[in-house]
VEXTIPA-335203 format. One line per field, with one value per residue (C-alpha): residue number from 0; x, y, z. Coordinates in steps of 0.5 Angstrom, whole numbers, always signed. Example, Ala and Ser with C-alpha at 12.3 -4.5 7.8 and 13.67 -1.06 7.14 Angstrom:
2
n: (0|1) $
X: (+25|+27) $
Y: (-9|-2) $
Z: (+16|+14) $
//
This chain:
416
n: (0|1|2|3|4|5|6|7|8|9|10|11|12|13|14|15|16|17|18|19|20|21|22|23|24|25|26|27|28|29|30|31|32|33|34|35|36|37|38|39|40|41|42|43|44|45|46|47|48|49|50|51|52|53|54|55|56|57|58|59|60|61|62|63|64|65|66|67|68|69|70|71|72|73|74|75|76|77|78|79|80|81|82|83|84|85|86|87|88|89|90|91|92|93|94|95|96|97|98|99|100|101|102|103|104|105|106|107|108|109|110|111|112|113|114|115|116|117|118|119|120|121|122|123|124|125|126|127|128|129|130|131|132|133|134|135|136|137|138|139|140|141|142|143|144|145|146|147|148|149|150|151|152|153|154|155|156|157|158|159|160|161|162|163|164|165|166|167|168|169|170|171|172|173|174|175|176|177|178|179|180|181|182|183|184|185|186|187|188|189|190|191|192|193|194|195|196|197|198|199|200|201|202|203|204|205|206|207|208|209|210|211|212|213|214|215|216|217|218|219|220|221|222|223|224|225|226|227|228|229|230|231|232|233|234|235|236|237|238|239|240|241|242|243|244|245|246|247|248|249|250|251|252|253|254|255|256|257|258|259|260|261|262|263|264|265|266|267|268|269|270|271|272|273|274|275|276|277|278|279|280|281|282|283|284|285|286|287|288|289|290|291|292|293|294|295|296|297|298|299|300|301|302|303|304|305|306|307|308|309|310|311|312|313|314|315|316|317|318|319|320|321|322|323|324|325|326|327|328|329|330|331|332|333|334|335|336|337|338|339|340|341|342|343|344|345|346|347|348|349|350|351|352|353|354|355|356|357|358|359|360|361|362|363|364|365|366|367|368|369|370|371|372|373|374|375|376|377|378|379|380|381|382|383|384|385|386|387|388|389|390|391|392|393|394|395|396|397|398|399|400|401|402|403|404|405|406|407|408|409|410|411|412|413|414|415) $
X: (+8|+10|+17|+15|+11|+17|+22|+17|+16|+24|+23|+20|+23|+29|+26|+23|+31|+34|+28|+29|+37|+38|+35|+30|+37|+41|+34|+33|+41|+39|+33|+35|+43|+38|+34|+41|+43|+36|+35|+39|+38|+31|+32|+37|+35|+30|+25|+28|+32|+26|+21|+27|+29|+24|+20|+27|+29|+22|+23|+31|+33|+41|+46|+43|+39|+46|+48|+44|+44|+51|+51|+45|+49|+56|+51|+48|+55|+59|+54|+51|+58|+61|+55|+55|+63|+62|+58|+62|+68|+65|+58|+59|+56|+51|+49|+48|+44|+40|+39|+42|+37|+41|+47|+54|+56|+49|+51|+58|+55|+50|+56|+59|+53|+52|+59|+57|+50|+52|+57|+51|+46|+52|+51|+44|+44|+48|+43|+37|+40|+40|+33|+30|+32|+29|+22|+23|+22|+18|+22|+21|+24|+31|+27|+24|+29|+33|+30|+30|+37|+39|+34|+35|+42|+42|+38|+43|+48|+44|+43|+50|+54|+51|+52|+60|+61|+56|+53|+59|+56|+49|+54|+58|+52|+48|+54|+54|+47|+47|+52|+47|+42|+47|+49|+41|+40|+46|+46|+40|+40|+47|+43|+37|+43|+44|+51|+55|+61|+64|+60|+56|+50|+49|+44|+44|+36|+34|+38|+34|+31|+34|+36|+30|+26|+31|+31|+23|+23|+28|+24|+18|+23|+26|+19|+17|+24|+25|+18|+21|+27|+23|+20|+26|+29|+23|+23|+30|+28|+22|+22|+27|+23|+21|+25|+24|+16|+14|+19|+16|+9|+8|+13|+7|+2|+5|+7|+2|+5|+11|+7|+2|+2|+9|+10|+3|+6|+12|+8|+3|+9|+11|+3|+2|+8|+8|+0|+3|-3|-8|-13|-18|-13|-9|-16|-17|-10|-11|-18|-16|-9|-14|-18|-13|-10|-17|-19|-13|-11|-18|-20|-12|-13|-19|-16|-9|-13|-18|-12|-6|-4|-4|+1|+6|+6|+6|+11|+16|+14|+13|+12|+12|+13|+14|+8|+3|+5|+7|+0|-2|+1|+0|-7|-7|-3|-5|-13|-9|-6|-11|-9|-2|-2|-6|-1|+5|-1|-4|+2|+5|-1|+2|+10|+7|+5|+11|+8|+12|+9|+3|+6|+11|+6|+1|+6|+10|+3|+0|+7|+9|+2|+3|+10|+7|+1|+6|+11|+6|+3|+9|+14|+8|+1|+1|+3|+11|+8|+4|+8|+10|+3|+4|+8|+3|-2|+2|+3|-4|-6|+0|-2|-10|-9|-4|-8|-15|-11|-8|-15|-18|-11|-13|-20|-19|-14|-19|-24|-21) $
Y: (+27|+34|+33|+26|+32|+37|+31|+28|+36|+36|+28|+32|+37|+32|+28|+35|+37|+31|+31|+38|+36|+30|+27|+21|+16|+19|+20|+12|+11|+15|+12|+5|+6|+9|+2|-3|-1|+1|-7|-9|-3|-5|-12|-12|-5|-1|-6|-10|-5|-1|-8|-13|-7|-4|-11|-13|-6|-5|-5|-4|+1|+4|-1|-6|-1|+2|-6|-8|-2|-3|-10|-9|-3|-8|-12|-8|-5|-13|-15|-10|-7|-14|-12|-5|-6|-11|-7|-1|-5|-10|-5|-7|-14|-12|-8|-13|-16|-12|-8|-12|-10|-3|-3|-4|+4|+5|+0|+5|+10|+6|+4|+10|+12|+6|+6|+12|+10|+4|+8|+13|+7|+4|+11|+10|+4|+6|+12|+7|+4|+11|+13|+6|+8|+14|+11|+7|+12|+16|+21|+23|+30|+27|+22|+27|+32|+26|+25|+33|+33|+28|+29|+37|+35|+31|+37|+41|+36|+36|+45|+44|+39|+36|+40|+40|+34|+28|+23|+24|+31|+26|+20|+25|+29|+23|+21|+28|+28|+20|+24|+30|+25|+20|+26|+28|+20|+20|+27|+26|+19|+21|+28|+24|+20|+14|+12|+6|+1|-5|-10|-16|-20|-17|-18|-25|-26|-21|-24|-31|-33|-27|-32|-34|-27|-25|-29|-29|-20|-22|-26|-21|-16|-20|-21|-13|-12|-17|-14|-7|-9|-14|-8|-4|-9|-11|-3|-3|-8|-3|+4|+10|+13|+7|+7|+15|+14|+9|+11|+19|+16|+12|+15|+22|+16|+14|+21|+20|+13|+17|+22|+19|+11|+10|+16|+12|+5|+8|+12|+7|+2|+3|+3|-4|-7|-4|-7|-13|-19|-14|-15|-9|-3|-5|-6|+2|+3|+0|+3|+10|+9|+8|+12|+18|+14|+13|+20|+23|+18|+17|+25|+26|+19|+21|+28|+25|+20|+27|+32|+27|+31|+37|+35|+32|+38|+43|+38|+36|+41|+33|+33|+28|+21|+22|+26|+21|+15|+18|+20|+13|+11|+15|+15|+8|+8|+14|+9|+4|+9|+8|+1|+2|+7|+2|-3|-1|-1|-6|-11|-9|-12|-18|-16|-13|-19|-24|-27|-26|-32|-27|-21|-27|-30|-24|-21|-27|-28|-22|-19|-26|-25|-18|-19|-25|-21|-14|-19|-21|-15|-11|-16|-20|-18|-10|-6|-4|+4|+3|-4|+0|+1|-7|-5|+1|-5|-10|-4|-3|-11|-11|-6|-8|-15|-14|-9|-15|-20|-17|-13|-22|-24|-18|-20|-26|-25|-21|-26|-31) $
Z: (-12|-13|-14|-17|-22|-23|-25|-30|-33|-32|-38|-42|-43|-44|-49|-53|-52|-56|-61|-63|-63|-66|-73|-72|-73|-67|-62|-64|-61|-55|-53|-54|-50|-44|-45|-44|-37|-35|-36|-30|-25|-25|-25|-20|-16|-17|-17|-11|-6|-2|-2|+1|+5|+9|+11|+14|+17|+21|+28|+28|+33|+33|+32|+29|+23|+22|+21|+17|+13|+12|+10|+4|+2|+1|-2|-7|-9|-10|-14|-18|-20|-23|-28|-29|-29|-35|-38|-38|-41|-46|-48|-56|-52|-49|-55|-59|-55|-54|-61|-65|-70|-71|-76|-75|-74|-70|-65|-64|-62|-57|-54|-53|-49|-45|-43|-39|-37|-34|-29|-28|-26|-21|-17|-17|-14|-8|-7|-8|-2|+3|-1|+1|+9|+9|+6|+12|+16|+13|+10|+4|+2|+0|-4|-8|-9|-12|-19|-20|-19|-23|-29|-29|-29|-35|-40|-38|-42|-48|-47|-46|-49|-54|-61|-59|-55|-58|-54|-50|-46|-44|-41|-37|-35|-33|-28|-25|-25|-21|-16|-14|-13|-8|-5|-4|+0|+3|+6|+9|+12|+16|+18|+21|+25|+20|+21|+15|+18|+15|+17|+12|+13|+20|+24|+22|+24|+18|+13|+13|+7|+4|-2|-3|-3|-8|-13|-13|-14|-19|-22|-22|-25|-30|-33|-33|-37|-41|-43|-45|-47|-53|-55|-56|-59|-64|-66|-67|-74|-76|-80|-77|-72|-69|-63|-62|-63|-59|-54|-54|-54|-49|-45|-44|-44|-38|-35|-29|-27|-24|-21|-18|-18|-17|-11|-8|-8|-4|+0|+2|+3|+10|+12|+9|+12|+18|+18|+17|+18|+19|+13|+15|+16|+9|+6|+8|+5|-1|-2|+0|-5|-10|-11|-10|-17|-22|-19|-22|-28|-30|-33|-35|-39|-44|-44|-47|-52|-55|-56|-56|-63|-59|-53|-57|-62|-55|-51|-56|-63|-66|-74|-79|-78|-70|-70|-74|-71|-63|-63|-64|-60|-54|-55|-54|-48|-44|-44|-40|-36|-30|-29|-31|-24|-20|-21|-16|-10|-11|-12|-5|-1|-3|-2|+5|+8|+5|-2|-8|-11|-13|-15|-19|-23|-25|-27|-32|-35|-36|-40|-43|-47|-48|-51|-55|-58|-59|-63|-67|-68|-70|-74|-78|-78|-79|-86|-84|-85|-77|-75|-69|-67|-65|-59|-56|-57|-52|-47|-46|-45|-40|-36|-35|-37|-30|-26|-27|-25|-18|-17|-17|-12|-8|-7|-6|+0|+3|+3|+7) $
//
């Protein structure tokens, strides 16, 4: 939670960095290029390596561990870099998929960054994979120096390079930045006395039904990005500003989202899947887990929602139209902020004992309905000047609409 902390200090500073840097135009370019190789990272990686993972690598001892840890890693290399390969060689697709709502020569310069960016998430996917055995033994000090690096790095590239080279000195600094944090993972499993080889899908036992598993965190993650995605893509049709405002606001809004929630679902992971079956002993981790999150989130909520002016002018200078609608926004994200970081604990109860149809379901209905509501907001309803208030509006209904309907499943899971 410390690092988590110092990482997302070292975002902020990033965002208040490009804020002060570039004109509202080019700090939409950049927040939306970041969106595009983020989609498939999370939806292929970050939501899926350390949860496929470490319920399959529990109890592996020696060779077998150093196996399977090599097979997955082969995996995750084959399959992600055919994508991350086609979205560094063709991004003017990707980008007019994703933003098309941005003009021609907008979506030039998007693509120049995305190019980059998609080589920085292929580095990151290779490290999540040694990050995931770390956590597997409850190890996480490399785990947490990872972000800092990789984030420090990346404000260096805007200190640096930005004036003089464009958004050529981000892409690059993000690649050196997602190298420090590969060498970070990996330098600390073949400390620990991890060991890699050329083996694939061994041992044979641990890959059963690993298709099936697959496809339904796929599905869980698929949900969630799309959500972000279809919010980017719908503040790309709205004012300038929009994409910067709504990014910058929610952003703050979720800031103790990596410093508590997530760093807890991770912590708490081993614990849960280690207790396998076990309702009484996961029902003390969850409850520990949680009163840690409202203890934190609950006070720092009412806090942001009462002097969102005052943070957003200290964090990040803000002034004009990032002032008056990133405030908004803020305001109504950070009052989600307790559920938003309940989630990542509570979706693992069910992830912990093999259930991904819970987490699939909860997680399709509450962001198709926020997405729904936030389309609706923003492109019909609200007057163009606070349309892209339809979007803070969405994140808020997802995150309590999510966090409800997990806190029934997992009751009910208790219950029986």
């Amino acid at each position: 939670m410390g690092s988590a902390a110092a990482s997302k200090l070292l975002g902020l500073l990033r965002d208040r960095l490009l804020v002060s840097f570039l004109p509202a135009e080019q700090l939409d370019r950049v927040f939306a290029a970041f969106r595009i190789p983020d989609f498939f990272f999370f939806l292929l990686v970050g939501g899926t390596v350390a949860t496929l993972l470490l319920p399959r690598m529990a109890g592996l001892k020696g060779t077998d561990r150093t196996k399977f840890l090599s097979s997955f890693l082969w995996l995750v290399v084959t399959v992600f870099g055919v994508f991350c390969f086609a979205g560094a060689l063709f991004p003017d697709f990707f980008v007019q998929i994703f933003v098309s709502g941005f003009d021609s020569f907008a979506r030039e310069e998007i693509a120049l960054l995305v190019r980059w960016l998609f080589g920085s998430v292929f580095i990151l996917a290779c490290s999540a994979v040694f990050g995931a055995a770390q956590q597997e033994q409850q190890k996480f000090l490399s785990v947490a120096l990872a972000p800092i690096l990789y984030t420090g790095m990346i404000c260096l590239g805007i200190w640096f390079g930005l004036r003089d080279y464009g958004f050529v000195a981000i892409g690059i600094a993000a690649v050196f930045g997602a190298l420090l944090h590969l060498f970070s993972n990996l330098g600390a499993y073949l400390f620990s006395g991890g060991g890699l080889g050329w083996w694939w899908r061994k041992p044979i036992d641990r890959w059963e039904n690993f298709g099936s598993d697959f496809s339904a965190r796929i599905g869980t993650n698929a949900a969630f990005q799309i959500n972000l995605s279809a919010d980017v893509w719908i503040a790309s049709f709205l004012a300038a500003g929009a994409v910067s405002a709504y990014q910058i606001g929610t952003n703050l809004g979720m800031a103790l989202l990596s410093i508590v929630g997530i760093p807890l679902g991770s912590a708490t992971f081993p614990k849960l899947t280690a207790a396998k079956g076990n309702r009484e002993v996961q029902k003390k981790v969850l409850s520990d887990s949680l009163k840690w999150i409202f203890l934190a989130t609950l006070p720092a909520a009412l806090i942001g929602a009462i002097w969102a002016e005052f943070w957003l002018v200290l964090l990040f200078n803000a002034e004009g139209e990032l002032l008056r609608l990133g405030k908004w926004i803020f305001q109504i994200v950070v009052l989600s902020l307790p559920a938003a970081c309940a989630i990542p604990v509570l979706s693992r109860i069910f992830l912990a004992n093999d259930d991904t149809r819970t987490p699939l379901r909860v997680t399709v209905i509450s962001l198709s309905v926020a997405t729904a509501i936030a389309a609706l907001l923003a492109l019909v309803i609200l007057p163009s000047e606070i349309s892209v208030l339809g979007l803070g509006i969405g994140t808020f209904i997802a995150n309590v609409l999510s966090a409800l309907l997990f806190w029934y499943a997992a009751r009910k899971y208790f219950q029986q």
